[in-house]
N, C-alpha and C positions, 0 to 999 in steps of 0.2 A: 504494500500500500504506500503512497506518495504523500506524507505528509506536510505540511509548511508551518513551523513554528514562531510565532511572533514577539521576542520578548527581549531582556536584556541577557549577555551573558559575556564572560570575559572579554577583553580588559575590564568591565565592570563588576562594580560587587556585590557582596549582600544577599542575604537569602533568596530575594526574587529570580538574580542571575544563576546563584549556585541549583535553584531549582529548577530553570529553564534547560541548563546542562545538563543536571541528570537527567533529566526528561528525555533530555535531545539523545541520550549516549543511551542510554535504554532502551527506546524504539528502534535506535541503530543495531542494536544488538539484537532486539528480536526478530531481526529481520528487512525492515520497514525503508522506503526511502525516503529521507529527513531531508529538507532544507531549512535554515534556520535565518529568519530576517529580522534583525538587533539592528543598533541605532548606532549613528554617526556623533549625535548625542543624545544625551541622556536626558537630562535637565538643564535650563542655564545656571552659570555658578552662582549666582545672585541670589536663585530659590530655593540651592543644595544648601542642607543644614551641618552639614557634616563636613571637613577639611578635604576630602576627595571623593569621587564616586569611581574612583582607579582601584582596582583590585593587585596592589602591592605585595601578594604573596610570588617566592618561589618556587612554588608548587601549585601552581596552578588548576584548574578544571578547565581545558581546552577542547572546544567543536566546533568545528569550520561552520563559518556562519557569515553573510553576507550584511555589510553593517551601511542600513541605505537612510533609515528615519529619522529624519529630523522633526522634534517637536512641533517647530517655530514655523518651516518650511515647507509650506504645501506641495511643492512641485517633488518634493522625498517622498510624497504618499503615493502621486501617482507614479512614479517611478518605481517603487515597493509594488504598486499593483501590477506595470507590466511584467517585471520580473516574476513574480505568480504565476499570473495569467497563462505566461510564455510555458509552464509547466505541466500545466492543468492537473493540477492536484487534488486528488481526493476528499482533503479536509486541510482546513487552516485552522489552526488553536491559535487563539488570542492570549497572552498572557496577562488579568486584569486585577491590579491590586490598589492605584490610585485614578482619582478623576484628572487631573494633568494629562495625563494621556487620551482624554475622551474625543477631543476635536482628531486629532490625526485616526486613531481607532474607528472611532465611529465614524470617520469620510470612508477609508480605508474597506470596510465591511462594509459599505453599501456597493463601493462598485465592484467588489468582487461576486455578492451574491447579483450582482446585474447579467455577471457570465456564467451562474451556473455553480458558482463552486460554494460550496457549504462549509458555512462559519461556525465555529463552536469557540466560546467564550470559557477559558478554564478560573473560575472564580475563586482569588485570593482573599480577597475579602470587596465586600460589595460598595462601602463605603472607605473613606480614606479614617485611620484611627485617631487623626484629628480633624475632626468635621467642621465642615464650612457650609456657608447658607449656601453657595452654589452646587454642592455636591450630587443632590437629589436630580437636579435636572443634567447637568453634565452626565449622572450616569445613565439615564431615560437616553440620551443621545450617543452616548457613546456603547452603549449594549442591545439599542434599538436593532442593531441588524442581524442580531445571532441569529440561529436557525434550533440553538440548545445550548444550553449552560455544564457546565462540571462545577460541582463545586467539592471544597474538603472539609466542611464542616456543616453541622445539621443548622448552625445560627442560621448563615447562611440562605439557606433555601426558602424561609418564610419573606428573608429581605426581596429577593426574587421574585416571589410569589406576588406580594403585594405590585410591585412593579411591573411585571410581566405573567401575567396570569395564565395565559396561553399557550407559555413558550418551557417546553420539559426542562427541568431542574434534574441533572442526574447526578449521584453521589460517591467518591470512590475518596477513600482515608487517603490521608498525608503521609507519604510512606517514612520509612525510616532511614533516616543517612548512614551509609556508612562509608562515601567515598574519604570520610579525611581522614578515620581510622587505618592511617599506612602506618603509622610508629606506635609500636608498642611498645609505652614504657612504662615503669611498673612505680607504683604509688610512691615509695619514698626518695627513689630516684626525680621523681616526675617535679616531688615536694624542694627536693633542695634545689632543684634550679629556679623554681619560685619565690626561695628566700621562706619557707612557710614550714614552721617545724613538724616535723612527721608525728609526734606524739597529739596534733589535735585532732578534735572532727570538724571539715570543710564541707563548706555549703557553696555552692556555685552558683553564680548569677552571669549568662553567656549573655552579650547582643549590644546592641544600640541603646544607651537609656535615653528611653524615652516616659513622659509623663505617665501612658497608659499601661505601661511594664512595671509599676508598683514597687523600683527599689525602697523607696522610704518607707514600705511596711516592713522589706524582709530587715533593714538597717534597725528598725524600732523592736522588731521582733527577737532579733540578734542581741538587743540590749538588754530584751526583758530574760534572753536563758545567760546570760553574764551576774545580771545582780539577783537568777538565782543559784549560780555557781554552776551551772551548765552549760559555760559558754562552747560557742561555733568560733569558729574563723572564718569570713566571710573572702570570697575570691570572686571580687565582681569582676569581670573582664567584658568589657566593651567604650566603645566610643560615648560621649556622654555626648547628647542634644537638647540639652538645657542646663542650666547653672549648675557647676559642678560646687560651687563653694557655699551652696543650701547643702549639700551632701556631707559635703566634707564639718562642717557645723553640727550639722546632727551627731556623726560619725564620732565626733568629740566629746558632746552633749553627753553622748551614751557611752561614755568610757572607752570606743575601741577603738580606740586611733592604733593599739597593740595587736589588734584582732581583725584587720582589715586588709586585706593584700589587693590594689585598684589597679587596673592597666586600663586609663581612658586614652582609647585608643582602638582601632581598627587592629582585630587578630587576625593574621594571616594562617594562611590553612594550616600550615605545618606547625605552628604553635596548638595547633585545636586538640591534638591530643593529649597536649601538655595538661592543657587546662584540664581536660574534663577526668584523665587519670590521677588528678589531685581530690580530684574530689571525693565527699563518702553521700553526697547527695544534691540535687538539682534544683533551683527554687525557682516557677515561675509564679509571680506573685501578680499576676496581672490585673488590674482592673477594665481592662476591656479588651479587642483585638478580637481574632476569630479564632485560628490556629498559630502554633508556632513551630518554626523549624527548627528550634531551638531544642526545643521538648522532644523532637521525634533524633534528634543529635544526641543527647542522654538517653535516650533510647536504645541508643546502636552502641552505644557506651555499656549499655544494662546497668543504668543509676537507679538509685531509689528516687522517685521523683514527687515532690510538693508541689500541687499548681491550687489554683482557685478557681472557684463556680466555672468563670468565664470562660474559660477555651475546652473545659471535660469535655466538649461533644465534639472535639477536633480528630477521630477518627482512632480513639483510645480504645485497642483492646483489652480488658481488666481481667479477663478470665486468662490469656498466654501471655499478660504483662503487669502480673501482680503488685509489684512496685510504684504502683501511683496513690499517692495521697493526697484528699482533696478534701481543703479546708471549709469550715461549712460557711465560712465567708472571709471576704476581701478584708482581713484587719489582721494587726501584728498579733491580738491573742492567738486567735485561732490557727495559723501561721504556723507561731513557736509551738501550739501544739503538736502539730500534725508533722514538725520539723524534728521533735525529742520521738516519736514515733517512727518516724522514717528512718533514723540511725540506727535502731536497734533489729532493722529486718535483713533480713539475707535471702537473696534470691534463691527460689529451686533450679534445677538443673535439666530446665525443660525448652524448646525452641520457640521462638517467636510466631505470632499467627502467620498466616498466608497473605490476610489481606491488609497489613501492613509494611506490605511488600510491593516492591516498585511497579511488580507483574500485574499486580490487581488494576495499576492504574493505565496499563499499557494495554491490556486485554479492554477495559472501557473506554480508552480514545478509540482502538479499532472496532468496537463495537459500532463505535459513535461515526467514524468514517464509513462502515459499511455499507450505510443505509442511503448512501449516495454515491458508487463507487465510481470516478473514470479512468478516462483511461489515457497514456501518451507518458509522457517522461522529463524529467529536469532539465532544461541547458542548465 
């Protein structure tokens, strides 16, 4: 089958690209023929919140991909269309996770379904997870031309629904990463190159903070198992995208400035195992968001994992991934509970489900291309 995928992926970063990749290197694998159309750029630097949108690892996730879209640039959309067109591909997946992309997208999907070729929209999250008054309609325009949605979380599908009432919402889990698990290095090794003494137990916090990733619960929470002689060590690693020096205040407040190991900063792949083999458990503390790749990254790790209400329906199996713990709300008590609970469990010696596997999501894009198959080949 002739696939054409629409998103970002190396040189660029971040979970959206790293997810585009596997995507792309997945359906390669099964068989499929992939073309991959990513962008010339990304965003302008002006409305990037973060010091690069450059993916600075030496080990990179590389798939040949054609880098034609410009945001700003309308004559990059039709140019992305004839190169398509020129193919006559099967199915085109959209990659949909902010409204910024809605005007090129949404031009982009109409005149491709004008020839025939069937759109499918794979939904990251439906709304941007900091919302703006224009959102609502940006994405009515920019999703206006699917022919079917994917999404990976059950939130998800009712935002759809309201929206697009007529148009199928199909569902397949957010599978588990394990492309950056290449080093394997073994906990106390992993600890002194962090500076972080082997004798404590580490809580991890992976990603971008941002407002709706709930660090200042798991910081608050951290403080409350300290003064009661329970302490964590907290290893937040990621880029911070708002004021680090509320953090670093709190961080003080609560006595851990001794208990805090920070790398704000963008981690590169080959640090990613570092990280996450320091840890004895995974915190997403989130107060909103849909899924995270972050979560299904501890996953492939087999951490003990803490999240809240808000992301459990992101495609968690609980019966072949016993290790999740979910707080019965968004606040530092319930948190530190569910975090002095999570240290003390040990996984069985049992294999992960099936459909938390990348197959599950590869067998429902071809499902999803079947249903309109043609025919001809890629220049």
């Amino acid at each position: 089958m002739k696939i054409v995928i629409v998103g970002p992926v190396y040189p660029y970063r971040g979970g959206i690209a790293h997810f585009t990749s596997s995507l792309a290197e997945e359906l390669r694998n099964a068989g499929h023929e992939i073309k991959v159309v990513s962008f010339k750029r990304q965003y302008p630097k002006f409305l990037y919140p973060g010091k690069s949108d450059q993916d600075p690892s030496k080990e990179p996730l590389i798939v040949p991909a054609e880098f034609i879209l410009d945001p700003l640039y309308p004559w990059t959309w039709e140019r992305a269309r004839t190169d398509i067109v020129r193919g006559q591909p099967d199915l085109v997946v959209f990659q949909w996770w902010t409204t910024f992309w809605a005007p090129a997208f949404g031009v982009l999907a109409r005149r491709l379904k004008k020839t025939g070729i069937k759109v499918c929209f794979l939904i990251h999250n439906v709304f941007p997870h900091e919302k703006r008054f224009w959102d609502k309609a940006f994405t009515r325009f920019g999703l206006k031309s699917a022919d079917n949605f994917l999404t990976m979380a059950d939130s998800q599908r009712s935002l759809l629904a309201d929206l697009f009432p007529k148009k199928p919402v199909i569902y397949s889990p957010h599978p588990i990463y394990k492309f950056m698990d290449v080093a394997k290095i073994d906990k106390e090794t992993a600890r002194a190159q962090l500076g972080i003494p082997s004798d404590r137990k580490v809580a991890l916090f992976f990603g971008i903070v941002r407002p709706y990733k709930g660090l200042r619960l798991l910081v608050e929470a951290a403080g409350m198992l300290k003064k009661l002689g329970n302490p964590v060590h907290l290893l937040i690693a990621g880029e911070f995208w708002e004021d680090i020096t509320d953090y670093l205040s709190l961080i003080k407040a609560k006595e851990l400035e001794d208990w805090v190991t920070l790398h704000n900063r963008y981690i590169l792949n080959e640090e990613v195992p570092l990280m996450f083999n320091s840890a004895d458990v995974f915190v997403a503390p989130y107060t909103g968001g849909t899924q995270s790749g972050a979560v299904k990254l501890a996953m492939g790790y087999q951490l003990p994992i803490v999240m809240t209400p808000t992301i459990a329906d992101a495609g968690i199996n609980f019966t072949t991934y016993p290790g999740i713990f979910i707080s019965q709300s968004a606040t530092p008590e319930s948190i530190k509970r569910e975090i002095e609970i999570a240290l003390q469990y040990n996984f069985p010696d049992e294999p992960l489900a099936s459909d938390t596997s990348w197959n599950n999501l590869v067998e429902t894009i071809i499902r999803i291309g079947q249903q309109n198959q043609k025919t001809g080949s890629f220049s």
